[in-house]
N, C-alpha and C positions, 0 to 999 in steps of 0.2 A: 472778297469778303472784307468787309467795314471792320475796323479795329473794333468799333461802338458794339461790334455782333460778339466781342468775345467775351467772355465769363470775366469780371473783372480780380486777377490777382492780387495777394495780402500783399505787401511791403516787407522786402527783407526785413529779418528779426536784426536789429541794432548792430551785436557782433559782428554776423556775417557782414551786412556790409560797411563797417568801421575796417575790418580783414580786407576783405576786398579793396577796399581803399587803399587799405598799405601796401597790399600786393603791387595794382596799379603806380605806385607812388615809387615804388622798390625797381619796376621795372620802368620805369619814365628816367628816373636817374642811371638806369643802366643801359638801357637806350640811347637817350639824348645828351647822358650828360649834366640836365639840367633836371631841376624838380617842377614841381605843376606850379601854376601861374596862369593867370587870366590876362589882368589890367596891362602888362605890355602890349597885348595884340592892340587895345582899343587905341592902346599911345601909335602905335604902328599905324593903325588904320586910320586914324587920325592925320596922321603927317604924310600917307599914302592921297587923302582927300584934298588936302592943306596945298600937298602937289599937283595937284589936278585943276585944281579950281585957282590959287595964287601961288603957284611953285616959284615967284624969286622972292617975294613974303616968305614962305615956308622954308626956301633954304639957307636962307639969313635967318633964321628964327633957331636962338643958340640950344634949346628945348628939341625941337622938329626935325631941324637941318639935318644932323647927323643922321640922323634915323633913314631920311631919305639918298642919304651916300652908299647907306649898306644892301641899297638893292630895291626889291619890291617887297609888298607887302606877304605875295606868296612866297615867296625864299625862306622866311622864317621860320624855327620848329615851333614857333610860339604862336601861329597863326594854324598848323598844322594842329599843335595840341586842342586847339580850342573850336576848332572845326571837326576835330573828333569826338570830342565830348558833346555839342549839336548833334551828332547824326547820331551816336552811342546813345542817349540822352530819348530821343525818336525813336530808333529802333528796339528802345528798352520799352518807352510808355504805348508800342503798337503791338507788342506782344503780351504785354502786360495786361490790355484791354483799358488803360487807359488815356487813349490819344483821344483829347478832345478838345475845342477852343474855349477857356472858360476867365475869369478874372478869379484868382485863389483874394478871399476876404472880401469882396464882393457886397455879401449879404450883411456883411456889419455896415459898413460905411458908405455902399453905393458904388457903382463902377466907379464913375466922373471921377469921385474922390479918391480913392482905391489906385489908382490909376496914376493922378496926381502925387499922392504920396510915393509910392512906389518908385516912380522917377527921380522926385524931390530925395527919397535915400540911396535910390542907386547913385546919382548925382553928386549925393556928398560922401558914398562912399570911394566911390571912381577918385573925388578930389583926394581924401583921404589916403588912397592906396598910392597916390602917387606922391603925396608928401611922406609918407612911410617907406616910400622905394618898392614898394610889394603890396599885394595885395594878402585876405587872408590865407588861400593857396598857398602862394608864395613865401609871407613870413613867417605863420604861424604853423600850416602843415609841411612847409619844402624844411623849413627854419626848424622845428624841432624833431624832425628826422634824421637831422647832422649833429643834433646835438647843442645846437646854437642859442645861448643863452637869451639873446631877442625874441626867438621863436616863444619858447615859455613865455618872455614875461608877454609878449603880446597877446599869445594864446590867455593866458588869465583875465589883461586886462577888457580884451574883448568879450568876453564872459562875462565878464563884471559889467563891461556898460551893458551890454544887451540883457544883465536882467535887471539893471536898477532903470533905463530906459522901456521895458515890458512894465515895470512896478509906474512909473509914473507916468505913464499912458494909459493906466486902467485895465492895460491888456492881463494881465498878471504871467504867470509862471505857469505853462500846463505841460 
């Protein structure tokens, strides 16, 4: 049976899965230790490549290097975490009814475009997350689940750019 075949389900109501998340977030820390986070795997996967392709560049490289002393890329829980969340993620939108291949905003701006942009922000958020040491995950949800005073102010001020950046891009607030 095609996912496409199944009655397509509502969307968690907000709560629940805001709940969910902290559940998730409560047992990742008592787990591993460590709270959610994405942008390290990509730094990982990155210096795992870096090795493959120019590994005595990469192990001189003061950023890289290290990364590739502690092993391989699959060793990490941070490559674990984010390879669970892909398949979790999968096997949530195929029972859900909806797994399907599409470009989300599309219809405003054109794939090509859509496409482009989307890169162009993932790109400068990825730069971003690593000049911040963390990603949102990371600082804003691991950060104020300890209580960490970073975690707030980041959680606001990402708030803050993402609605005056929605306001002047004509996207607005919905």
């Amino acid at each position: 049976m095609n996912s496409c075949d199944l009655p397509e389900k509502p969307y968690w109501p907000a709560w629940k899965a805001g709940l969910a998340l902290g559940v998730v977030l409560l047992l990742t820390f008592v787990w591993t230790g460590h709270g959610l986070g994405a942008t390290g795997f990509t730094t990982r996967l990155t210096a795992w490549l870096g090795g493959a392709v120019a590994p005595a560049w990469t192990l001189h490289n003061d950023y890289l290097g290290p990364m590739l002393e502690g092993g391989k890329v699959m060793s990490s829980w941070i490559t674990w975490q984010v390879l669970g969340v892909f398949i979790g993620a999968a096997v949530s939108a195929w029972f859900a009814g909806r797994m399907r291949w599409r470009v989300e905003g599309a219809m405003a701006s054109g794939t090509g475009n859509r496409l482009i942009k989307a890169l162009a922000g993932g790109l400068l958020a990825g730069l971003g997350a690593r000049i911040a040491a963390g990603c949102t995950s990371g600082v804003g949800l691991s950060g104020a689940a300890v209580l960490s005073v970073a975690g707030f102010v980041f959680l606001g001020a990402f708030f803050a750019a993402g609605l005056i950046a929605a306001r002047l891009s004509g996207g607005g607030v919905r």
